[in-house]
N, C-alpha and C positions, 0 to 999 in steps of 0.2 A: 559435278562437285564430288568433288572424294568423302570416302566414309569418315574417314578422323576428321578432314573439315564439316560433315554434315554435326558429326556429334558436339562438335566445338561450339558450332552455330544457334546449335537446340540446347546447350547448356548457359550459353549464353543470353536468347530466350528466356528461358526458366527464369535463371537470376534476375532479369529485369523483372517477370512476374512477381516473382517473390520480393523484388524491391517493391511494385505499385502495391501490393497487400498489406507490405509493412505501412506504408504512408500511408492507405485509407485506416488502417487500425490506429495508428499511432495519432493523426488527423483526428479521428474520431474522440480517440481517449481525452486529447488534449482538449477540445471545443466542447465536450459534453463528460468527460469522468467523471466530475461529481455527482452528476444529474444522473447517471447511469445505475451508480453504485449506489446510488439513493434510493433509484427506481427495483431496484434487483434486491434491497434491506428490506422494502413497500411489501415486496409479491413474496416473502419467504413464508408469509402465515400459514399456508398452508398448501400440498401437494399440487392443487390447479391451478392456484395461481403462480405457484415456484416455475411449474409446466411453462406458463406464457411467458414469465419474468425472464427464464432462460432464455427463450426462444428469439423475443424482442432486442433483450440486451446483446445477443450474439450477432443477428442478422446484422446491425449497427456495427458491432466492431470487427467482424469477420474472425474470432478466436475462439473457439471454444475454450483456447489455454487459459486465454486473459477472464473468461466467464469463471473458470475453476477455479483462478487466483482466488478474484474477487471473492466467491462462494466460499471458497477455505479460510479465508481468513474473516469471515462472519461465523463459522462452524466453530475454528480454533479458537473464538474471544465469546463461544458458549453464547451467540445470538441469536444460532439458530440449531436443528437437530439436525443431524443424518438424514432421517429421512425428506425432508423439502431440498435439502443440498442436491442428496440424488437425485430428485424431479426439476432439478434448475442443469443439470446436468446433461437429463432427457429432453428437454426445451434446447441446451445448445448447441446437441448432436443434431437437433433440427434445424436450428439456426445460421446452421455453417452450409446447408444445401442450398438457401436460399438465391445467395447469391451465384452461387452456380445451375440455378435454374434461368437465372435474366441473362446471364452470358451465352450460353445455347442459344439465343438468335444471336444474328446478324447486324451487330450494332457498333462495328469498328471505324464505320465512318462516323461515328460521336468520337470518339477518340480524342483528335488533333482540338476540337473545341473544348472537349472540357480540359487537356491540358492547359491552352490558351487561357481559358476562363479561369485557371484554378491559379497559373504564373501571375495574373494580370490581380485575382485576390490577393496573393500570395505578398506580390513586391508592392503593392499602390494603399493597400490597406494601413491604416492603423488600430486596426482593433485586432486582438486578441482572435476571438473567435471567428473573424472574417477570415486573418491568416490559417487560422488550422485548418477550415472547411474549403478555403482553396488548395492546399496541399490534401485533405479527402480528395478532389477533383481530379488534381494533378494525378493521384493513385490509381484511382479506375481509370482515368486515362494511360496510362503505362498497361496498366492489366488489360486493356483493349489491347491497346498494340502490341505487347506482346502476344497473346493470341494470335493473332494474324499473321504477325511476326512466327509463330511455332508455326503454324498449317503450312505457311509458303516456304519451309525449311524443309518436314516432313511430306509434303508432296512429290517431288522428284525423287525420293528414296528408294526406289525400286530399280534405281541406277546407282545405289551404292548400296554395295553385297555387304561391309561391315554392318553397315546398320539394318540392314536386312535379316542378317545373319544372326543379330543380338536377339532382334526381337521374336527371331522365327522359335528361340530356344523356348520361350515363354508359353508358347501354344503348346496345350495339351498337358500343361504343368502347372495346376490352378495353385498350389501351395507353394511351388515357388514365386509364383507372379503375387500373393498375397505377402509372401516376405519383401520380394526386392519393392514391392509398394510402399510396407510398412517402414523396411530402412531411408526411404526415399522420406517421405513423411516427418520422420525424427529429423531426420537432416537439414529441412526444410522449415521444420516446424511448422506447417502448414501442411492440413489434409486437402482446404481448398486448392492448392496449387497443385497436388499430387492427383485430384481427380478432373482437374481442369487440361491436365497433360494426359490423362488416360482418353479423356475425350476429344482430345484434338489428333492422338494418334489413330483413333476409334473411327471420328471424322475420315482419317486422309486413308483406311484400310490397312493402317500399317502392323494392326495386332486384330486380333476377332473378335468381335462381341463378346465371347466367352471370358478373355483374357482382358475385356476394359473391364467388366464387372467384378472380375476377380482384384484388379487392378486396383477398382474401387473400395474391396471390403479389405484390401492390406491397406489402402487410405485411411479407411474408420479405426484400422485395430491399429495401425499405428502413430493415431492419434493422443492413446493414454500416453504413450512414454514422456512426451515434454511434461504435461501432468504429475508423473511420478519423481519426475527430476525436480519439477518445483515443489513439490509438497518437502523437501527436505528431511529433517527428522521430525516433522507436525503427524505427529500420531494422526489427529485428524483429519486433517490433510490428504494423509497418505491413504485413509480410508478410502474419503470420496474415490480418489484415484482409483483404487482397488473394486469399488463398485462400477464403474465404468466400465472397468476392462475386463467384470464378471460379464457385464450386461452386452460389448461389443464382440465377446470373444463366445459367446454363447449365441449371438445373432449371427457368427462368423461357422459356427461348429454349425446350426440347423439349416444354413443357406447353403453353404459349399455342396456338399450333393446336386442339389437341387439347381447350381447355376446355369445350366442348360436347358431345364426346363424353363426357368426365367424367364433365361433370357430369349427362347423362342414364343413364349408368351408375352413380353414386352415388346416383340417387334410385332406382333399382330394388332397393336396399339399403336405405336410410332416406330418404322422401322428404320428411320435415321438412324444414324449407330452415336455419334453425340448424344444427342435427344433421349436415345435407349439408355447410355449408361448415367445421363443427369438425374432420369426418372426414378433409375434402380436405386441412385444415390439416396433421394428423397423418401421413396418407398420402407427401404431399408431401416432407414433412422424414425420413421413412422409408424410402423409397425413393432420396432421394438419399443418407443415409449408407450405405445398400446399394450403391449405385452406386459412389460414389467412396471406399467405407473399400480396397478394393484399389489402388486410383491413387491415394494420397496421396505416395509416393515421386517418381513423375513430375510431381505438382502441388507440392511441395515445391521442385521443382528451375525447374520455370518460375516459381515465386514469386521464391527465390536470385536466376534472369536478370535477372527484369524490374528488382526490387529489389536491386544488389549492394549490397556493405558500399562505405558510402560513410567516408572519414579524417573522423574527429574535428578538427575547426578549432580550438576552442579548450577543450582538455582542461579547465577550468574552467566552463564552463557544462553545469546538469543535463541528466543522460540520462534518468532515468526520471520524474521529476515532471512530472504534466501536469493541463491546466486540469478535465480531462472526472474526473480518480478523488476531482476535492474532493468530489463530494458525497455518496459513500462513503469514511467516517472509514477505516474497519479496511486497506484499497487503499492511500488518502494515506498512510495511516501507513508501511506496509509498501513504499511507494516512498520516502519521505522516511530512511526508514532505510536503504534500498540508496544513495541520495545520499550520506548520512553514511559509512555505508562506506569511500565513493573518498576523503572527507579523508581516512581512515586510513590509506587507500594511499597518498596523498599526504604525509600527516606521516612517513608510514615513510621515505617516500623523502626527505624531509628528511634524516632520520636517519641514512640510508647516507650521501649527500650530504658531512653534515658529518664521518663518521667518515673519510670518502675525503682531504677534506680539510684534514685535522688528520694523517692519518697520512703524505699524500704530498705535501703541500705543493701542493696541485692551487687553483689559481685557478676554472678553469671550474667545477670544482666545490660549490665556495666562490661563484660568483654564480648557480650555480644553484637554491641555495637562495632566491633573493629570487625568483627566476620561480615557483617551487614555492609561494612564499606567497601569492603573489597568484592563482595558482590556489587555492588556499583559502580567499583570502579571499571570492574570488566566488563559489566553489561555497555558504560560510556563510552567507553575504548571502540565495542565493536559497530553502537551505534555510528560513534563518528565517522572509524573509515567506510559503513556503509556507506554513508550520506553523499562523502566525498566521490562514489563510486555511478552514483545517480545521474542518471544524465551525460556521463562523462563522454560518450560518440556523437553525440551530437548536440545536446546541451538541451536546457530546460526552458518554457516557455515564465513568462513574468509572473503569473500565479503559483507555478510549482517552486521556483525558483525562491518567491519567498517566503514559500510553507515549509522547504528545503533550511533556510538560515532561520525561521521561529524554531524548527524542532532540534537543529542542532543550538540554537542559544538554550532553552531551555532544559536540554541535556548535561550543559555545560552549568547551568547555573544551578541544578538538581546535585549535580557530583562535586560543586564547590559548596553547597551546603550541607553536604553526607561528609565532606573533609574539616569544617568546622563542628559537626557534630561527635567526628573521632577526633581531630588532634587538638581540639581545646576544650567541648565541653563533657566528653568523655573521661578528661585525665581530672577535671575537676570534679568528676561526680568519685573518681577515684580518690583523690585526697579526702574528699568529705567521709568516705568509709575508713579507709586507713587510717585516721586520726579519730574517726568517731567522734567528729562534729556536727552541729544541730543546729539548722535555722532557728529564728525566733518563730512563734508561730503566726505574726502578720506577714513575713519576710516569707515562708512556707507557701501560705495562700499566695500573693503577692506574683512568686515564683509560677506556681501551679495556674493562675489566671493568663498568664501569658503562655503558656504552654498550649490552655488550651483554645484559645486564640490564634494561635502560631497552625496549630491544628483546621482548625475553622478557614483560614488562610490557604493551606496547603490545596483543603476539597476544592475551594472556590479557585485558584490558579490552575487545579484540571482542569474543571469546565470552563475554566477560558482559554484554553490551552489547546480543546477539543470542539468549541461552537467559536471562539474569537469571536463571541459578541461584545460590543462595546462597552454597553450596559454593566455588562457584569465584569470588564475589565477598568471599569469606573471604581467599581463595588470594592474592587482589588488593592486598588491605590487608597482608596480611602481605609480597606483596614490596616494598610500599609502605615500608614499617618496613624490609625487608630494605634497600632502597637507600639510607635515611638511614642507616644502620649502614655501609655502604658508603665515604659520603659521609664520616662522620666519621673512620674509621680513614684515611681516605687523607688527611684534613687534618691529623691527626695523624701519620702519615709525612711529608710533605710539612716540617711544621714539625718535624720530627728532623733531615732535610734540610739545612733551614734553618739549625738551631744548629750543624751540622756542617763549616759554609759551601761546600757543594757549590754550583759557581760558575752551571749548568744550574739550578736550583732558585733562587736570588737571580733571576736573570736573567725566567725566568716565572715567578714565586709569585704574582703580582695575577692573569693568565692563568689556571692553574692553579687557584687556591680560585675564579676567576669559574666555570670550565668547571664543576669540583663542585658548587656551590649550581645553578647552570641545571638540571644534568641532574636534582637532585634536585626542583627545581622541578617539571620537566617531569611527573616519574613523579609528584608530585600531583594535578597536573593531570590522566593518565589514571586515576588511581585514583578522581577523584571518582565516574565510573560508580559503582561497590560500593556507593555510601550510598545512594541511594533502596532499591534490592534490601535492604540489611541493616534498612534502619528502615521499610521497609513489614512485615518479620518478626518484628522489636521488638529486635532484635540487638545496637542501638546505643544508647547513654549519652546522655541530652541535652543534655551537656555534657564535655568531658575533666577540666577544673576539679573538684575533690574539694569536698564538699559542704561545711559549719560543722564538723560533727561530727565524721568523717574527717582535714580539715584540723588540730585540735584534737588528737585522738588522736599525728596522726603529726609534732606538733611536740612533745611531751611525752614521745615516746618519744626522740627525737634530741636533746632538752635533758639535760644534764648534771643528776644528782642532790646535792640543796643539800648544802653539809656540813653533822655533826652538830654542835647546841649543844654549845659547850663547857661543863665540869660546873663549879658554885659550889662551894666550900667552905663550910660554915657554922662 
């Protein structure tokens, strides 16, 4: 075989690797993300337990990226500190050997079965979770085969002088072999595949001991970059990342000298050469969470310096959405709902906004609702085309897929209520100052009662927004109902008022019934959350409309009974 066919062959290889990794990650995420991200929120309390959390949560999905996601975005929403982030960090630079310690045997005749077994989950199933854990299957199977696949590529290579010739350049040039690792790595976005390839070339003698371990710590150090890429502009984020790549580039500066010695002391233990550079893999990443799990305090605080909190410019562009967690749904998801979030924060503060200026006649506060909306609108904008952006190579499984339409409805129903708050009950609280008019003072309360109601409303549609419990999307609907009851007794006061000719009531009656039908509008608009939760449980009526028969019934009973024939005489 020719050297450009060899290299074509082994690149081709690689890809299939790096496609069975994606499928056992992606498999994983999709059968257990929640359960994961839940288990990895459990273990943040503190440094030993963050240690195992990482640890656990990676060997599962095979990503340290997708571990840092997760971690950052518990760091960024202030749930957890820097320092346990970094020790979940150290757990999944451990995490990610694991599985490259069960590949090092000889286990390629499992291959073709767990493909088998994983197609046979895959298409036969109907559950959810069955399908994802047969595509896991399907994944280590590919990553079997492709291994086997690389060895019986790079075995004959000592008959093709190109590829001999690439790799001969590597010997004796540990810092080049640590770069083309690390670019290898970024590329790939997988350390696991970068040192699964150092090992199968290692296997067939086609680079030296020297040069697979070198091999392997451009693997580690060029693991932060996807890291850095997804942390975006997240200050804290960007930390973690930066702790890392203190922590692997400082295990890369005290090893390189020494890889010679290593590595002749790791073959007087196993001198496989696979075997030799799985171990150093392991070793490596073990030694540094020994080293630095007691200095994560002082590496914590040099991250803080280097990185401070930099002002927010323009509180309407997202903080946590970024390009790198699209191609993990269960992440994007879970970012695109901490987005939504800040509108809430943002509709709230509408909300005070207009209650400040309705009650004190406040101007500034009265146009600060329209700054308020246009942060919303923009924050909507970029929620949406995130969302639409999700999933979009291969699509979303049934769960993501409709936590995917609860979060963009409710984005949408957040930014149609920040738009009745500026284009109609904002230009009213404007007239009420301009003319320097005055509720009555029942019409005042009256007003203010439903506000803060509307309020009490908003809190309750987060937390069912963020648990979808039933229960409390019950809670939602009913103070839905409670604020149109609201809504009408005050129009009905209002119009007693009226007939009364309270001179404060004439003067704003149009004001007044506009403010009531808004606010009730509004608390529509956050109550729409509760309907998917009630009619994914079967909760809800497919219609409010009374059916023929119903309809029928209840106008026969409300019709008047005919009179009796009058009696003939004969």
């Amino acid at each position: 075989m020719s050297g450009s066919l060899t290299i074509l062959h082994l690149a081709g290889n690689v890809a299939l690797l790096l496609w069975g990794l994606h499928m056992v990650h992606s498999g994983i995420l999709r059968a257990l993300g929640s359960d994961l991200r839940r288990w990895l929120n459990a273990g943040l309390a503190n440094r030993g337990k963050a240690l195992l959390a990482g640890i656990g949560v990676t060997a599962l999905l095979q990503s340290s990226t997708a571990t840092g996601l997760m971690t950052a975005s518990f760091l960024a929403s202030g749930v957890v500190d820097l320092v346990p982030a970094l020790a979940v960090m150290l757990g999944a630079n451990i995490g990610t050997t694991l599985i490259v310690q069960l590949l090092t045997f000889d286990v390629s005749a499992v291959a073709p079965i767990l493909i088998l077994a994983g197609v046979i989950a895959f298409k036969q199933s109907g559950k959810t979770r069955v399908r994802d854990l047969g595509r896991v299957a399907i994944g280590l199977g590919l990553v079997l085969l492709a291994l086997h696949l690389i060895l019986a590529t790079v075995q004959p290579v000592e008959q093709a002088g190109l590829v001999r010739d690439l790799f001969a350049v590597l010997s004796g040039h540990p810092l080049l072999s640590i770069l083309l690792a690390a670019l290898m790595t970024w590329a790939a976005y997988s350390s696991v595949a970068v040192v699964l390839l150092a090992m199968s070339l290692a296997a067939a003698q086609i680079v030296t001991p020297d040069v697979a371990l070198a091999l392997v710590l451009g693997a580690n150090l060029g693991n932060v970059i996807p890291q850095f890429l997804g942390a975006g502009k997240s200050n804290p984020a960007r930390r973690l990342a930066l702790g890392n790549l203190i922590v692997r580039g400082a295990g890369c500066l005290l090893v390189l000298p020494l890889l010679p010695r290593i590595g002749t002391l790791l073959a007087t233990v196993e001198p496989e050469p696979a075997r030799l550079a799985a171990n150093f893999h392991l070793l490596f990443n073990l030694a540094l969470a020994i080293l630095f799990i007691g200095l994560l305090g002082p590496l914590a605080r040099l991250c803080r310096r280097l990185l401070p909190a930099a002002p927010v410019s323009d509180p309407g562009a997202p903080r946590y959405i970024d390009e790198a967690a699209l191609a993990t749904p269960a992440i994007a998801l879970a970012e695109a709902s901490r987005e939504t979030l800040r509108m809430a924060d943002i509709l709230e503060a509408m909300l005070r906004a207009l209650a400040e200026a309705l009650r004190h006649d406040d101007r500034k506060r009265a146009a600060e609702i329209g700054e308020l909306d246009d942060q919303l609108d923009r924050l909507h904008k970029a929620i949406k085309l995130y969302l639409t952006r999700i999933g979009r190579e291969e699509g979303l499984d049934e769960t993501d897929a409709r936590r995917c339409s609860d979060i963009l409805t409710f984005a949408i129903n957040l930014e149609h209520a920040g738009d009745i708050l500026d284009k109609s009950l904002r230009e009213i609280a404007a007239k009420k100052i301009k003319y320097r008019l005055s509720f009555s003072a029942e019409g005042a309360l009256e007003i203010e009662a439903m506000q803060d109601r509307l309020m009490a409303v908003l809190g309750l549609a987060i937390s069912v927004f963020m648990t979808g419990d039933p229960r409390e999307a019950r809670r939602l609907l009913n103070e839905k109902v409670a604020i149109r009851e609201l809504e009408q007794a005050a129009t009905d006061s209002h119009l007693q008022r009226l007939r009364a000719g309270r001179p404060e009531s004439l003067e704003t009656s149009a004001l007044h019934l506009d403010i009531l039908r808004d606010l009730k509008r509004l608390a529509a608009h956050l109550a729409s959350v509760a309907y998917p939760i009630l009619d994914q449980g079967g909760a809800l009526r497919p219609s409010r409309m009374m059916d023929e028969g119903e309809a029928a019934k209840s106008l026969r009973a409300e019709a008047p009974l005919p009179a009796p024939p009058a009696s003939s005489s004969t």
